[in-house]
C-alpha positions in Angstrom: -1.0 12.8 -7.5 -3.9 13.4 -9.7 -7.4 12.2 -9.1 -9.5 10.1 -11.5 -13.1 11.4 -12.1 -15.2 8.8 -13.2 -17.6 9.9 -15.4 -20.4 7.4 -14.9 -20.5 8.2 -11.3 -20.9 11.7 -12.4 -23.8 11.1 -14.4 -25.7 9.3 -11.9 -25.1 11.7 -9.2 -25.8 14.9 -11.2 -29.0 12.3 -12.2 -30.1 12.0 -8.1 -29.4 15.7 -7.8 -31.9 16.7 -11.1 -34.3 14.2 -9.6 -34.1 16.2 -6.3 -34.7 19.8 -8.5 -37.9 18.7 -10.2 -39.5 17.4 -7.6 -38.8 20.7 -5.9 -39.9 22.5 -9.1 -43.5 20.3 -8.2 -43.5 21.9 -4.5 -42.5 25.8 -5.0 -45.2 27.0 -7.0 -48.0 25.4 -4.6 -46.4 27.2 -1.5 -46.5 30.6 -3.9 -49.3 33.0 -2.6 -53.1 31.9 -3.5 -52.0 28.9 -5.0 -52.9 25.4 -2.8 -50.7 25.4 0.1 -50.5 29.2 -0.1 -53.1 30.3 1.1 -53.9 31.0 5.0 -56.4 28.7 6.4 -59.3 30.1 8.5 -58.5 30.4 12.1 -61.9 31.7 13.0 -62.0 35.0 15.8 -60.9 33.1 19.1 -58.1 34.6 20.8 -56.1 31.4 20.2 -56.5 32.3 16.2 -54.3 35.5 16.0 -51.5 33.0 17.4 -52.0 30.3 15.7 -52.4 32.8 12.5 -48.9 33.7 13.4 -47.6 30.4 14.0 -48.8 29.3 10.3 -47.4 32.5 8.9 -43.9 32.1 10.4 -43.9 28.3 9.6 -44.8 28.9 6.0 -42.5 31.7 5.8 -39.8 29.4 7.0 -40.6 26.9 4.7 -40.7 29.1 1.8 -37.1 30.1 2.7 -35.8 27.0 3.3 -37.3 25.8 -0.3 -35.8 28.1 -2.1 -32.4 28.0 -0.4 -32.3 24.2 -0.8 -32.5 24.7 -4.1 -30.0 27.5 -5.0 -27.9 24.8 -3.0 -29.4 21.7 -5.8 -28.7 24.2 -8.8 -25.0 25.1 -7.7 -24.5 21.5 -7.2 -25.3 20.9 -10.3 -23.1 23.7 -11.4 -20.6 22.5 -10.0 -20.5 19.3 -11.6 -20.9 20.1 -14.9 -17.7 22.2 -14.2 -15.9 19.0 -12.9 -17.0 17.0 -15.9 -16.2 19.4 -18.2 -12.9 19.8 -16.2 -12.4 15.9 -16.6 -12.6 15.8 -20.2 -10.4 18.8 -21.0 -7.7 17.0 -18.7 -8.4 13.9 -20.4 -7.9 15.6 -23.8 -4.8 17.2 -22.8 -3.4 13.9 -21.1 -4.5 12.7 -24.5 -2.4 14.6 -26.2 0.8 14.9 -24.5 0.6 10.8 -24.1 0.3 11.3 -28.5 3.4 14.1 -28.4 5.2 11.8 -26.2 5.2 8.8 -28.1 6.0 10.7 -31.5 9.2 12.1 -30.0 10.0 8.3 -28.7 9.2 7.1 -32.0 10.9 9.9 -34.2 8.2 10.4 -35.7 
């Protein structure tokens, strides 16, 4: 049994999952090194700086990470449903077709 793709459904979701890629396109390059949220806030010299030093690099480390791998996962989303709707169509098209091929032979055509 084949499954229907509905194409409007499509749109909007691939629309939610662009929204979700430029708003992270805003984030990244603020986290990037000597730009606003890159750079490492003074701790000052007590011996509770070196570990909360530590602490902010690991964090922002972390965060870094996890930015960028959310969106490799945002971008092969997208990917991957530009596939399907292009998939869609060419299954219409050939269903399209066949349906057209089908009805000649039936009409003698």
């Amino acid at each position: 049994m084949a499954t229907e793709i509905d194409p409007e459904a499509l749109d909007e979701y691939r629309a939610i999952v662009q929204e979700q890629l430029d708003h992270l396109d805003t984030i990244i390059p603020r986290l990037k090194n000597g730009n606003a949220l890159g750079r490492l806030p003074a701790f000052g010299q007590l011996d509770a700086s070196t570990t909360a030093r530590t602490n902010y690099e690991t964090f922002h480390q972390t965060t870094w990470e996890n930015l960028q791998t959310l969106r490799a996962s945002l971008s092969g989303m997208m990917q991957t449903l530009d596939d399907s709707a292009e998939l869609a169509t060419d299954a219409d098209e050939e269903s399209a077709s066949e349906l057209e091929d089908y009805d000649s032979q039936l009409n003698g055509a």
